[in-house]
N, C-alpha and C positions, 0 to 999 in steps of 0.2 A: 504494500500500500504506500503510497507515497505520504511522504512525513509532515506536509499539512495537513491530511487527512486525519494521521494519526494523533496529531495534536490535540486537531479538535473534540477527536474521541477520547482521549486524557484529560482533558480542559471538562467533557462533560462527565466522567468519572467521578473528576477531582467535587465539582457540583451536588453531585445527585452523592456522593459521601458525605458530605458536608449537611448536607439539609434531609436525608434521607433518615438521620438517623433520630432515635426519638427527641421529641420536643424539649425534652431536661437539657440534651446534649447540644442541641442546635442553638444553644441561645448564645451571644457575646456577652459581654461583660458588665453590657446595662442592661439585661435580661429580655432583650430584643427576641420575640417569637417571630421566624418567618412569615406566618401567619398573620402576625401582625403589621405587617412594613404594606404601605399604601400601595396598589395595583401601579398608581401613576408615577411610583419614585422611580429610578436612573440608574439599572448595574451596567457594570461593566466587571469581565474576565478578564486580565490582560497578564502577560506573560511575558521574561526578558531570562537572557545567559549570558550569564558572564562567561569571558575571552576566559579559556584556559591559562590557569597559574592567577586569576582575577577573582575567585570566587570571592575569598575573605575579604578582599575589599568592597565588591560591591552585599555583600551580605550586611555590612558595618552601615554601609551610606544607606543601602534599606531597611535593617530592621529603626534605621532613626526616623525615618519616617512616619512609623507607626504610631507613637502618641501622639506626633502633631497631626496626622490626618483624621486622628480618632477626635480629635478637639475639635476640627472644622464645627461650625455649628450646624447644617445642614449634612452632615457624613452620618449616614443612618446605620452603619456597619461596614468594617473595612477588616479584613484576614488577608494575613497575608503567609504563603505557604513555600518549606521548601520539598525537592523530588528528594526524596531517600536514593533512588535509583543514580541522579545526574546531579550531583550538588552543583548550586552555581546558579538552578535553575531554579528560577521565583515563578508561583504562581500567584497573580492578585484579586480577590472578591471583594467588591466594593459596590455599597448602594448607598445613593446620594438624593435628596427628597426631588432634586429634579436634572433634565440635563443642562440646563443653566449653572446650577450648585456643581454640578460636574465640571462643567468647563470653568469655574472659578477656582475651582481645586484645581486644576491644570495650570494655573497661574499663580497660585500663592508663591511667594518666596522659596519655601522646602523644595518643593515641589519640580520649580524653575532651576534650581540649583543639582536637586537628583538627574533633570535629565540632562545637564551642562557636562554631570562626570562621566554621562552612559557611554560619549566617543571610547573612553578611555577605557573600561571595566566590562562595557556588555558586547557581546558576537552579534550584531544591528540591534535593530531598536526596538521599543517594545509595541508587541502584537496585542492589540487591545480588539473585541469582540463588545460588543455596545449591546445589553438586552433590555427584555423587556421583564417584569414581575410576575409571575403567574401562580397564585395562592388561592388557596380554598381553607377560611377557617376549619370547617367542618371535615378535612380530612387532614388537620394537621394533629389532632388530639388524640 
């Protein structure tokens, strides 16, 4: 199969593990029920590799990411994951109350500055996948 294919089949894996599993387990840190996140909010999957002999540094400039993106005040949930199999290799789930809050996150300071270091750290650039929400209270219980 060729390896965009295969991506996206990882990419939906990675997904359907993450929110598949029971509702205790699925929540973040502010006890966000899937379930609960508005039909009309803004995910996005997106995916980057770091350049061989690069991992540990871009693992450093990403996991700092992670409490200031969690602070946005419109960032509804953000995980960010790495491959056991390929270190190096981030996967990101993020929902933002809209695609506007999205694209403002794209410009914050951090943000602008992670993607300044990615010539350096990542093998191109990051493969972002833009969805939609798809929830049914009454089957997440």
């Amino acid at each position: 199969m060729p390896r965009r294919f295969l991506s996206h089949i990882t990419l939906a894996a990675l997904i359907a593990a993450a929110f598949g599993a029971p509702s205790a387990i699925a929540r973040d840190a502010g006890g966000l029920r899937y379930a609960d996140i508005p039909a009309d909010a803004y995910a996005v999957v997106a995916q980057v590799r770091a350049k061989p002999g690069k991992e540990d540094a871009l693992r450093a400039i990403t996991l700092s990411l992670v409490p200031q993106v969690r602070a946005e005040p419109n960032n509804l949930l953000y995980f960010l994951q790495e491959s056991r199999e390929a270190p190096g290799h981030f996967i990101f789930y993020e929902i933002f109350a809209s695609q506007a809050d999205f694209e403002a996150h794209n410009q914050t300071p951090h943000v602008q500055s992670w993607f300044a270091r990615l010539p350096e750290l990542a093998d191109g650039g990051v493969t972002v996948i833009r969805m939609g929400i798809l929830n049914n209270a009454a089957t997440d219980r």
